[in-house]
N, C-alpha and C positions, 0 to 999 in steps of 0.2 A: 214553365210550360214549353217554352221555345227548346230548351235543352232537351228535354226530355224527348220531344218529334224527331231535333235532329237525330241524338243517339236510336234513337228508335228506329229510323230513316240508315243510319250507319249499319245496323246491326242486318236489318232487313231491307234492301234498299227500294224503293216505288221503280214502277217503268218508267214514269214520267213523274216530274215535281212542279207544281208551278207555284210561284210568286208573284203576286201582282199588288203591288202599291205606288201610289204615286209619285213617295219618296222612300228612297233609303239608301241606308247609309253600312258602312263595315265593320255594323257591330260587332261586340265579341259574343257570340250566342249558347259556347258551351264553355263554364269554367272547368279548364284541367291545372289551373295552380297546385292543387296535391297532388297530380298524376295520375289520377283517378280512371281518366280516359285514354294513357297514354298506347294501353294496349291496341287500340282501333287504330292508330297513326303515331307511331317510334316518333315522327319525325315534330311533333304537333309540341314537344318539352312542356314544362309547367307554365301554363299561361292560358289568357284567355282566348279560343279559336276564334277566327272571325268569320261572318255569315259567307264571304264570298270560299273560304280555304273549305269549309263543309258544300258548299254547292258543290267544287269543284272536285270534293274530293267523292261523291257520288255521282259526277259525269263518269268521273274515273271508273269506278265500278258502274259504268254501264246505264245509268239515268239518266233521260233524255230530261234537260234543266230550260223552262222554259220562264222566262222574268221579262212583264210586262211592269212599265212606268212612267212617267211622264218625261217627256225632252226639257228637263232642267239641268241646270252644271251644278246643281246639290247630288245628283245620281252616276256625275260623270265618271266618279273615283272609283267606286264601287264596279261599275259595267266596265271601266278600264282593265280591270285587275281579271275579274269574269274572262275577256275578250284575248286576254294576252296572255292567255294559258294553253299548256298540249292540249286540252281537253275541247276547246273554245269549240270544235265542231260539233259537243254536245248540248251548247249550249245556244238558245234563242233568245234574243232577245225584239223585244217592241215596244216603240214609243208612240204613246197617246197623248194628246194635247187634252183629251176631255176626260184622261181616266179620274175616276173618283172612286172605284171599289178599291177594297183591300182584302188578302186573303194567303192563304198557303195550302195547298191542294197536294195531294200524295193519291198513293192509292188504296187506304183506307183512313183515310181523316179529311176533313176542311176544318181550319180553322180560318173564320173570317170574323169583321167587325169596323170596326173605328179605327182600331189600330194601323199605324205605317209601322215600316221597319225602320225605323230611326232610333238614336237613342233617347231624344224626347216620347216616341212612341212609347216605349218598349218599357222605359225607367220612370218619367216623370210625369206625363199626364194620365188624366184620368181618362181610363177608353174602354168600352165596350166587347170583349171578343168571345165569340161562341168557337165549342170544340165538338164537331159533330165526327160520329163514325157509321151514323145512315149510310146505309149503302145506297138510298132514291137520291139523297143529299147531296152525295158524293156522285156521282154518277150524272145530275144534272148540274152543280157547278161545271165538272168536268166539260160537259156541253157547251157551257154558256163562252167558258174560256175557249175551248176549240174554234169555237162558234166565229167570235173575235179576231181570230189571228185566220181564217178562210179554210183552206184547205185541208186542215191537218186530220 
């Protein structure tokens, strides 16, 4: 599912993308070992991309990347990589001590649920996630999240 959003995300990209989990980590989210995807990024070779090189690489083309999580050093890797890029002026981040939702917001999808971006998340436990394309759905998470960060 995650591959398929991001390419999806690549191909057409959101104005705005948000992420909000409490943890996560830099997974690899789109396998290109065959080369499959190599056309969307030369530079990407056979391997598996990881979540932060796909964020980053739709700041690039112009998506404002917004990733709320908690102030843990299980996240610190991840937002480091995010922070220390060209792009890093598109990207926000914020930390919550009391987050407990989890979610990936574009602008025609949410997929929310149980799930963190970890790769216990993602790979090993058992977790709940809904894939919504409501546009009421989509349109009031978007809220909720704006909501949280004040102004935006």
């Amino acid at each position: 599912m995650l591959q398929a959003v991001f390419i999806g995300e690549l191909l057409a990209p959101s104005q705005e993308i948000w992420l909000v989990s409490p943890w996560v980590s830099d997974i690899g989210v789109v396998d290109n070992t065959d080369g499959a995807f190599t056309g969307l990024e030369p530079s990407w070779g056979t391997r598996h991309v990881r979540l932060s090189e796909i964020l980053l690489r739709l700041a690039a083309r112009g998506t404002r990347v917004f990733v709320e999580v908690r102030p843990d050093e299980h996240n610190a890797r991840f937002l480091q990589r995010l922070q220390q890029s060209e792009t890093a002026d598109r990207v926000q981040v914020r930390r919550s001590p009391v987050l407990h939702e989890k979610g990936l917001l574009g602008d025609a999808y949410l997929l929310n649920g149980s799930m963190n971006f970890t790769y216990n998340g993602v790979q090993l436990l058992d977790e709940w996630v809904r894939f919504d394309t409501d546009a009421r759905a989509i349109a009031e998470a978007r809220l909720a999240f704006r909501a949280r960060w004040g102004h935006l």
